[in-house]
N, C-alpha and C positions, 0 to 999 in steps of 0.2 A: 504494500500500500504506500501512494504516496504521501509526503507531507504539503500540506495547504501549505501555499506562500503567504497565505492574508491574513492580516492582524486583526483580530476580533477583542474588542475594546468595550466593555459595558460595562457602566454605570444603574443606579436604583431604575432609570427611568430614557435610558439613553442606550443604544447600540453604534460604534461605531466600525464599518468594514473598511479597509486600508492596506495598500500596498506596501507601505512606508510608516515605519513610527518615530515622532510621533506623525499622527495624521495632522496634516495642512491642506488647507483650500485655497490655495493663492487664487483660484478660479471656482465660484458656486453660482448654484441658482437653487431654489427651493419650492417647494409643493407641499401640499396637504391632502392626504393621500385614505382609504375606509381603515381600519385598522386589517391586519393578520400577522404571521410570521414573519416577526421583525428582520430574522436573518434569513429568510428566503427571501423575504423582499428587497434587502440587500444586493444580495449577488446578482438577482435579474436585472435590478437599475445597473450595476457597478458594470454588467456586460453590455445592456445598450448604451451603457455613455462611453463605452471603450470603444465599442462597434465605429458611433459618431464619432470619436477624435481619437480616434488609432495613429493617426496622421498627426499632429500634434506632438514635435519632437520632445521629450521627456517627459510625457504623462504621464502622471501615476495618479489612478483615480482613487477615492475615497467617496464612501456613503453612511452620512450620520443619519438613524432614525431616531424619533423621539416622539415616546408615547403622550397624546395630548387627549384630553376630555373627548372629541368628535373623532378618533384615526389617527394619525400619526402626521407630523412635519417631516417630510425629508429634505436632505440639505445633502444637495450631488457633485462632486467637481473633482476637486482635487490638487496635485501639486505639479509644477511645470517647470522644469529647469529650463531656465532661459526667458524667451521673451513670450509676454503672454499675447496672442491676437486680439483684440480687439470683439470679434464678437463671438468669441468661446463660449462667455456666459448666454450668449441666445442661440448659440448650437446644443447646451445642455438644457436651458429651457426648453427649447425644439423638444426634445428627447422626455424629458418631464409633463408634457403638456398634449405628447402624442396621446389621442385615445385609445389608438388599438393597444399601444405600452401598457395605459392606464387598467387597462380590460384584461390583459396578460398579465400585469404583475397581481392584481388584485386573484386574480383566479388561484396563482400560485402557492401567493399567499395563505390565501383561507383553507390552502391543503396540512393536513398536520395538526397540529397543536393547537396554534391559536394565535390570539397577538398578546399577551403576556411580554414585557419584556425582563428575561430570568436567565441565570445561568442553570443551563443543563446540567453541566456536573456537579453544583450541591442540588437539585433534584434528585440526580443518579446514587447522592451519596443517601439522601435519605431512604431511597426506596428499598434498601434492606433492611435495615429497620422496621419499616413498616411491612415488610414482607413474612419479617422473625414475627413480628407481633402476630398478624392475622394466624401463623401456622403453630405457635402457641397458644392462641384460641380454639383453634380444631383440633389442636390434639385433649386438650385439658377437657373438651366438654365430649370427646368421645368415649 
C-alpha cells in the first residue's frame, strides 16, 4: 500500500487537505457548500482545482472545510511558487461555482458517514471499548 502524500490537518471544527505544511493560500476563492464528508469532499474539490490549474507553475493546492450552522464554507486555492496570475482566483471560483462540481461533490459527499467533522482514529480507538463492553453484556446475561 501506498503512503498518501497529503496532509490532513483538523481542528474541533475545521478540516484542512494540503500538499504542503504548513498549508498557505497565496491564491483562494471560497463557497458555501450542503454539509457531508468533510474529507471526501476535500479530495474531489483538491482534484478539480488541480485539473483547472495543473498548468500553473508550482501549485500546490490546499482545501480548508469548515463546518458552519447551514453546510460547510470551503476555502480552495493554494500555494504558488513564483508569480501569481492575475485571475487564478476566478479560475478557482470557475471550479467552485460549477454546478455539475457542485452536484458531484455533494453526491460524494453524503456517501459514508456523514459531515461530522472528527478524527477517525480516536473513533477507531474507542470502538473496542465499546465492542468489550456490548460482548461483556452477552456473555454475563447468558
Amino acid at each position: 500500500m501506498t503512503r498518501s502524500r497529503w496532509h490532513i490537518t483538523r481542528t474541533d471544527s475545521t478540516l484542512t487537505l494540503s500538499r504542503r505544511l504548513p498549508a498557505r493560500f497565496d491564491v483562494a476563492a471560497q463557497t458555501v457548500l450542503p454539509g457531508g464528508n468533510p474529507l471526501r469532499l476535500a479530495h474531489q474539490i483538491r482534484q478539480d482545482l488541480w485539473r483547472k490549474l495543473q498548468n500553473l507553475r508550482g501549485f500546490a493546492p490546499a482545501v480548508e472545510i469548515t463546518a458552519e450552522r447551514q453546510g460547510v464554507r470551503v476555502r480552495a486555492g493554494g500555494q504558488v511558487a513564483g508569480r501569481v496570475p492575475a485571475n487564478a482566483a476566478g479560475l478557482i471560483a470557475d471550479v467552485l461555482e460549477d454546478p455539475a462540481n457542485r452536484a458531484r461533490w455533494a453526491r460524494h459527499a453524503s456517501r459514508g458517514q456523514g459531515a461530522a467533522l472528527h478524527n477517525a482514529r480516536a473513533d477507531a480507538k474507542e470502538t473496542p471499548g465499546t465492542a468489550a463492553k456490548i460482548d461483556m453484556q452477552s456473555e454475563s446475561s447468558a
